[in-house]
C-alpha positions as CSV (number, residue, x, y, z in Angstrom):
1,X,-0.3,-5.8,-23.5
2,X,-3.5,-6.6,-21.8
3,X,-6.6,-4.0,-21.5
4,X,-5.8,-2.4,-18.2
5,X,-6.8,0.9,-16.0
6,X,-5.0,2.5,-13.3
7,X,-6.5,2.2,-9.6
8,X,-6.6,4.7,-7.7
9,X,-8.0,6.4,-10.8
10,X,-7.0,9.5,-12.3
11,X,-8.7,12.4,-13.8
12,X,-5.4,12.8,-15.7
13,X,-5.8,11.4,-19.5
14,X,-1.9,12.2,-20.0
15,X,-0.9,9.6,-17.0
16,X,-0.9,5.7,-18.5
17,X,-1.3,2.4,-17.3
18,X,1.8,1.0,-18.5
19,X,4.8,2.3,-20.0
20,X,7.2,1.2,-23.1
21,X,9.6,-0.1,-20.1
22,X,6.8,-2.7,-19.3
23,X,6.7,-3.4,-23.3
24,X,9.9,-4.2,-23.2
25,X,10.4,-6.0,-20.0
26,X,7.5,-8.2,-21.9
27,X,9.1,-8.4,-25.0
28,X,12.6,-9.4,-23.2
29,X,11.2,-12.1,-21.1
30,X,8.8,-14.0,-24.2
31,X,12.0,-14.2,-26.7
32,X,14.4,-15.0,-23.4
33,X,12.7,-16.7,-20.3
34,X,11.4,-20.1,-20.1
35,X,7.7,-20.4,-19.7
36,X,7.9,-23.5,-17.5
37,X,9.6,-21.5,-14.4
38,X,8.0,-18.9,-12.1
39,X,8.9,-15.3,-13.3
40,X,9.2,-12.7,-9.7
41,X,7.6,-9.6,-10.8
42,X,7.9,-6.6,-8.9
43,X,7.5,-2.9,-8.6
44,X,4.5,-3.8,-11.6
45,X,2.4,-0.7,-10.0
46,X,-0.6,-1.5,-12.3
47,X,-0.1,-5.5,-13.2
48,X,0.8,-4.4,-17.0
49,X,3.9,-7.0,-16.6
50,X,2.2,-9.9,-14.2
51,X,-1.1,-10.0,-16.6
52,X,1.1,-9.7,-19.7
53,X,3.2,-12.7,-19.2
54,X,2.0,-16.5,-20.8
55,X,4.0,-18.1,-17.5
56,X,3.6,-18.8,-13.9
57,X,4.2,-15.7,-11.4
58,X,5.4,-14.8,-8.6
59,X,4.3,-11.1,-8.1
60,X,5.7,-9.5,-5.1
61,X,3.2,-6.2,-3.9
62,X,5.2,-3.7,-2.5
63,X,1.8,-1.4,-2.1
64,X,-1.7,-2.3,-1.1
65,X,-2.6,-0.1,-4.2
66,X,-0.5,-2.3,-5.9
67,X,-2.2,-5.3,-4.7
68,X,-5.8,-3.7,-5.5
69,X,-4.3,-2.3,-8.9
70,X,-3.6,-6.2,-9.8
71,X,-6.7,-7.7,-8.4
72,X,-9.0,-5.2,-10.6
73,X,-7.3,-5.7,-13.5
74,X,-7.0,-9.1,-13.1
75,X,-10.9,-10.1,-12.9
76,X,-12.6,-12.6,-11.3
77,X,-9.7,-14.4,-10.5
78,X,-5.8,-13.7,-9.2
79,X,-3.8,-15.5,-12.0
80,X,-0.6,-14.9,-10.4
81,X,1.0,-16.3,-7.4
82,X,0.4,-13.0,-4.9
83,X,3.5,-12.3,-2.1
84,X,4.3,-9.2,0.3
85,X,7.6,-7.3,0.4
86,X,7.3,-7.9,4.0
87,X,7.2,-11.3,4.0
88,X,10.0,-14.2,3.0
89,X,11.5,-13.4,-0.1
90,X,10.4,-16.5,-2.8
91,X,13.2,-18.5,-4.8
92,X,14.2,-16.5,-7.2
93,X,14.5,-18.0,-10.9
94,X,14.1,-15.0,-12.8
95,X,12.9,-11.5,-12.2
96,X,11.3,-8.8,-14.2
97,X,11.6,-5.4,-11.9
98,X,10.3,-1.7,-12.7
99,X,13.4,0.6,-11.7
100,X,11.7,2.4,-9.3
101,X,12.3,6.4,-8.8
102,X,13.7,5.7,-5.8
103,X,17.5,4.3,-6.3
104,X,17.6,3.0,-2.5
105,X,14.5,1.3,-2.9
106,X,16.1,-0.5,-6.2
107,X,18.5,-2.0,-3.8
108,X,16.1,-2.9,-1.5
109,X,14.4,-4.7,-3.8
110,X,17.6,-6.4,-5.2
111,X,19.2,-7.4,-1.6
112,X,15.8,-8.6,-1.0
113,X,15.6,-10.9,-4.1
114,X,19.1,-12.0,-3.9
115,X,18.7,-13.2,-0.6
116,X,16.7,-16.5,-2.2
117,X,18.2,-16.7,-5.6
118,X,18.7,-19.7,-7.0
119,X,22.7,-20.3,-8.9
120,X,22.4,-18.6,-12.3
121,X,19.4,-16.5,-11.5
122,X,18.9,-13.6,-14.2
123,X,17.0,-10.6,-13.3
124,X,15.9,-7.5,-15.9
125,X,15.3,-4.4,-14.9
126,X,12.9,-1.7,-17.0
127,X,13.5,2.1,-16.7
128,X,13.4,5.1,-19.3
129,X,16.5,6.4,-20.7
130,X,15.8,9.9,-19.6
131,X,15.7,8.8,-16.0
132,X,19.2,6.7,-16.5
133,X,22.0,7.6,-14.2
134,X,25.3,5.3,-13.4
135,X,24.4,4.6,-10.0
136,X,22.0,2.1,-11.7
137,X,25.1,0.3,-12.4
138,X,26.9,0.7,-9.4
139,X,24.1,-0.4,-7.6
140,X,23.5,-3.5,-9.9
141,X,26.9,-4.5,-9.7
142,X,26.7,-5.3,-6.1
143,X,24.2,-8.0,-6.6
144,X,25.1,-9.5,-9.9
145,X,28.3,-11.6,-11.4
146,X,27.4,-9.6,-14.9
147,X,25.5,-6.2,-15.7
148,X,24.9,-5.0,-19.0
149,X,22.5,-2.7,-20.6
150,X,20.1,-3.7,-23.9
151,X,19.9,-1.0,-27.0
152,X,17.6,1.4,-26.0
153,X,13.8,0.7,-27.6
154,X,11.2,3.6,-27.8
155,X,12.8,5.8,-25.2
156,X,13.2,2.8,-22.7
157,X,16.3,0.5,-22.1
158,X,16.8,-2.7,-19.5
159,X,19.4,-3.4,-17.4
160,X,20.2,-7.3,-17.2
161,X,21.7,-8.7,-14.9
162,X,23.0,-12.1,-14.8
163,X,24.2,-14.7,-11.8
164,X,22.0,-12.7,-9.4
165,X,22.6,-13.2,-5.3
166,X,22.6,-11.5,-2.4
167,X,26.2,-10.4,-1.1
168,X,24.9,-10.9,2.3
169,X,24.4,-14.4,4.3
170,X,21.6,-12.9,6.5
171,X,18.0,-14.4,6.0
172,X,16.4,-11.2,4.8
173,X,17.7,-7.7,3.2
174,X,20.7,-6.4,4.9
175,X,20.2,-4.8,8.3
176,X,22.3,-1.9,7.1
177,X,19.7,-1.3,4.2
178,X,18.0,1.3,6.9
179,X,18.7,5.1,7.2
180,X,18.8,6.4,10.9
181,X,17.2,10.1,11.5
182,X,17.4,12.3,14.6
183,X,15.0,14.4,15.2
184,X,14.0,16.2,18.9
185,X,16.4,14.1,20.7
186,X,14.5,11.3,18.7
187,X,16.3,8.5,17.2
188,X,14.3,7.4,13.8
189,X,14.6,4.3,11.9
190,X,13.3,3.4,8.6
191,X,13.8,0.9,5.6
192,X,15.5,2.3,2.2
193,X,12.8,3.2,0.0
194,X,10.7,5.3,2.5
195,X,10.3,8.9,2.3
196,X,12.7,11.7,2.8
197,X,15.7,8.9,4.0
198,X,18.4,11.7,5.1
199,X,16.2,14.5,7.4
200,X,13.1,14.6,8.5
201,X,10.9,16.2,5.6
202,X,10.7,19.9,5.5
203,X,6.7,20.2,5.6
204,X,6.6,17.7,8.4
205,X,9.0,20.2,10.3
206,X,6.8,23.0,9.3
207,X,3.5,21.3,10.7
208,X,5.4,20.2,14.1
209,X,6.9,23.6,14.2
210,X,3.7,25.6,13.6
211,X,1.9,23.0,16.3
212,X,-0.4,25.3,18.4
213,X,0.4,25.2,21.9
214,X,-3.4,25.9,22.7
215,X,-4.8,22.6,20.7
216,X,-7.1,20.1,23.2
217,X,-5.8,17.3,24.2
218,X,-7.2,14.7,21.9
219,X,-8.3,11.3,22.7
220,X,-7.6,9.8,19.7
221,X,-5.3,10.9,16.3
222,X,-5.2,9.5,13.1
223,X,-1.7,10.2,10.6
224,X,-2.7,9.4,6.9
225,X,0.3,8.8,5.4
226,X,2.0,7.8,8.2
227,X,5.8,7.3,6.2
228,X,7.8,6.4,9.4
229,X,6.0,7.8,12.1
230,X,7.6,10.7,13.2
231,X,4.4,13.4,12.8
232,X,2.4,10.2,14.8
233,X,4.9,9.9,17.4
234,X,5.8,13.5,18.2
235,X,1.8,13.9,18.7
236,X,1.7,11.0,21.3
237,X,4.8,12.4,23.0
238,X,3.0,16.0,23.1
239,X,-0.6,14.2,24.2
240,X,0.3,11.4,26.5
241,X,-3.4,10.2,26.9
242,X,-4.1,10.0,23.2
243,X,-4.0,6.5,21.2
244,X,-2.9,6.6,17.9
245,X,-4.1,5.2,14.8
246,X,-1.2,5.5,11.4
247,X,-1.6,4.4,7.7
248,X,0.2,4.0,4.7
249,X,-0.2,2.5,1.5
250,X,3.9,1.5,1.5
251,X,4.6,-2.0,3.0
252,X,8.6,-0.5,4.2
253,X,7.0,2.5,5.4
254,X,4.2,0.5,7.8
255,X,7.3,-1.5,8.8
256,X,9.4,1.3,9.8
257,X,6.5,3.2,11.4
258,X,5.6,-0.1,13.6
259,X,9.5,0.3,15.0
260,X,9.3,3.3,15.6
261,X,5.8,4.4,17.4
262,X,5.4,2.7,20.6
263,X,3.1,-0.4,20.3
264,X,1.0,0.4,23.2
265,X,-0.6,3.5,22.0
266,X,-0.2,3.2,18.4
267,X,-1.7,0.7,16.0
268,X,-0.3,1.3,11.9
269,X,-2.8,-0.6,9.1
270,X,-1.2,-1.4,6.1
271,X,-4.0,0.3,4.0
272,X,-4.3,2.8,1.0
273,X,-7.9,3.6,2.5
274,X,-9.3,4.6,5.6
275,X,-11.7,1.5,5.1
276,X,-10.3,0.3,8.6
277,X,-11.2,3.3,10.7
278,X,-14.5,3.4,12.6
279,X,-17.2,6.5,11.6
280,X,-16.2,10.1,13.6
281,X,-14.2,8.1,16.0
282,X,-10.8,10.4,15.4
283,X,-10.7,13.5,17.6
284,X,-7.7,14.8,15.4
285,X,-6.4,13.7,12.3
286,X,-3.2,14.8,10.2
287,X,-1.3,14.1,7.1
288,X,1.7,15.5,4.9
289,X,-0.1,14.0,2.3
290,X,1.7,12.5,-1.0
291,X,1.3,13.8,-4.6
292,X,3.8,12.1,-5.8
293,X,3.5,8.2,-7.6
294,X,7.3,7.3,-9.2
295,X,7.9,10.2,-11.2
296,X,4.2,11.6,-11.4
297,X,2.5,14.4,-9.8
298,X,-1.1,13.8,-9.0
299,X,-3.4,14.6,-6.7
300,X,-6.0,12.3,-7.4
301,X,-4.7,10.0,-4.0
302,X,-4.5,13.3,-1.6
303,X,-8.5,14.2,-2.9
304,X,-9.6,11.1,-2.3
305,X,-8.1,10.5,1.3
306,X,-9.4,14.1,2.0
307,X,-13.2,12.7,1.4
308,X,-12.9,9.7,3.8
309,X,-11.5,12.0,6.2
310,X,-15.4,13.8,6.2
311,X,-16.4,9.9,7.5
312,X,-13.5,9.5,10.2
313,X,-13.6,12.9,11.8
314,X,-15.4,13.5,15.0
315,X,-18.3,15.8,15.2
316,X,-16.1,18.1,17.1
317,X,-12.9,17.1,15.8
318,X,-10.0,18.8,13.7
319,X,-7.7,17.8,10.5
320,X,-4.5,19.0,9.9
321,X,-3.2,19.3,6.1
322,X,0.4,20.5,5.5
323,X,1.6,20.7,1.9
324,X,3.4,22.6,-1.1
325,X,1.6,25.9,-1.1
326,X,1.2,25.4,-5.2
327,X,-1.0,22.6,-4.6
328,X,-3.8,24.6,-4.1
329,X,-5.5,22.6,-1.6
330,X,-7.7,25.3,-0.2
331,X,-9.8,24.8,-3.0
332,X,-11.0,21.6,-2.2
333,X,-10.9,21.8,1.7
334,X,-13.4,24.5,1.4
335,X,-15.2,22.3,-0.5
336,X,-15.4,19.4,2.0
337,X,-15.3,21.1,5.2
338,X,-17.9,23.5,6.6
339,X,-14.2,25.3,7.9
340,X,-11.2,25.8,7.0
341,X,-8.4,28.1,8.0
342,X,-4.8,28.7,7.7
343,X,-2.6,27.9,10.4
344,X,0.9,29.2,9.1
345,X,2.3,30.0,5.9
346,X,5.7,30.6,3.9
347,X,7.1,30.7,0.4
348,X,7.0,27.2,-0.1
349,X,4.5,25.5,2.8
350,X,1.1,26.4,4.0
351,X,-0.7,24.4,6.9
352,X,-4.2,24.2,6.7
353,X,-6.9,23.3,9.9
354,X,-10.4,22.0,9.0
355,X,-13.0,20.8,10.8
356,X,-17.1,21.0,10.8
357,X,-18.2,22.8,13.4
358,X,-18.1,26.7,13.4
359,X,-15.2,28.3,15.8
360,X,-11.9,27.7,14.2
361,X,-10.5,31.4,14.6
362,X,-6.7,32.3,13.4
């Protein structure tokens, strides 16, 4: 396993870079693969798999962390072939995939791969035992003429799956691999994989619900975050003057957002930073922001965006945070914003306003 570090970094010394699923992926593929045929990598978060491998690869960035993860720990030069889940699938030889924590996102990435396997294609997939449930298999069995499982190996195991293909004849993933939300009289689309696929997410309704009727009209609003676009879009429908700029560090969610926000008004960057946003050019800007990566909790991502938001913000300007009242993000708002104040509150939620100029009353 190559010398690698995580990006974004963490202040966490208990979260790795790689796990002994990537070991054995690595492991599986040197005694197994040939070396003389591109290997597909993907959900490789930190390029512990791409970098590992003594063969030509095809590494497939579902995240543009992902794609900034690999290019740090790569060095001075990208020695892997470098493609977008958004874009046409590659021909698919043989795949090495990270079983994401997200089982409808596993599919994704299967339909997605299928749809350009070659005959005979084998694909292994990497997970650890003690997050192991049988829709893996039910799930694999829809894409593959044989599944099995290998002996389990330091806590991990791999699902192999041989004569891989896609069960549809469509030129991309299935259409019906989408999940369709109402919301407000609002029809909501958005791609398997993206967040909270069944409802809208609670603290999303909590922050629309607690909405003050009294804000300003804003001229322009920034959604960190964006998922599928709902907080974005319900904003523009409440301010029909206001332009809207939404990011997101997850290529499905950008996708779904771009559907879903009207393309007039709203423009959604595929970004994990706020590089692509002008200095104090956002009147308002809001975020259910994540603390989540796979099956870690950090908030190491959240802190950081919460920085950048000091450069974004307009002199008079407000931000919006709603999250998991055991976060304990007061802490740090105070911290970077001259104020800070608590719009609503309950058991589990807590929505905070921020801004730098003195005035924000309760």
């Amino acid at each position: 396993m190559p010398s690698l570090h995580r990006y974004p970094p963490t202040t966490d010394r208990s979260l790795r870079v790689s796990s002994q699923a990537d070991e054995l992926l690595l492991d599986w593929a040197r005694e197994t693969l040939p070396t003389n045929v591109a290997t597909t990598v993907v959900h490789d978060r930190f390029g512990a798999v791409a970098l590992g491998l003594d063969a030509p690869v095809q590494f497939i960035a579902s995240y543009h962390s992902q794609e900034e993860a690999l290019r740090r720990n790569a060095g001075k030069s990208l020695p892997v072939a470098l493609a977008r889940l958004n874009e046409a699938p590659p021909e698919t030889h043989q795949a090495l995939l990270r079983v994401p924590k997200s089982l409808e996102l596993f599919e994704f990435y299967l339909a997605y791969l299928g749809v350009n396997a070659v005959p005979g294609a084998r694909l292994a997939a990497g997970f650890m035992t003690r997050h192991f449930t049988p829709r893996l298999l039910e799930i694999s069995a829809r894409y593959a003429g044989t599944v099995t499982q290998s002996r389990a190996h330091k806590k991990a195991r791999l699902l192999l799956l041989s004569n891989f293909y896609s069960p549809a004849p469509e030129s991309g993933p299935r259409p019906e691999l989408r999940n369709v939300i109402d919301y407000r009289g609002v029809r909501y689309t958005q791609y398997y994989g993206v967040f909270s696929s069944q409802h809208v997410d609670y603290a999303t309704q909590f922050l629309l619900d607690a909405w003050p009727d009294d804000h300003p009209a804003p001229a322009t609003i920034l959604d960190i975050g964006c998922g599928n676009g709902i907080i974005g879009d319900q904003l523009l429908r409440r301010y029909p003057t206001a332009l809207l700029t939404a990011t997101d560090d997850f290529s499905l969610a950008v996708a779904s957002a771009r559907e879903n926000l009207p393309a007039d008004r709203a423009t959604v960057h595929y970004a994990h930073t706020l590089a692509t946003v002008a200095d104090a050019s956002q009147e308002l800007v809001v975020t259910n922001p994540p603390f989540h990566l796979g099956y870690e909790n950090t908030l190491d991502t959240s802190l950081s965006l919460f920085g950048e938001v000091q450069r974004v913000l307009a002199p008079a300007g407000q931000f919006f945070v709603v999250a998991n009242r055991h976060l304990n993000y007061a802490t740090h708002l105070r911290r970077l914003f001259r104020e800070m104040m608590v719009v609503r509150e309950n058991d589990k939620y807590v929505v905070y306003r921020c801004g730098q100029s003195p005035g924000l009353t309760e």
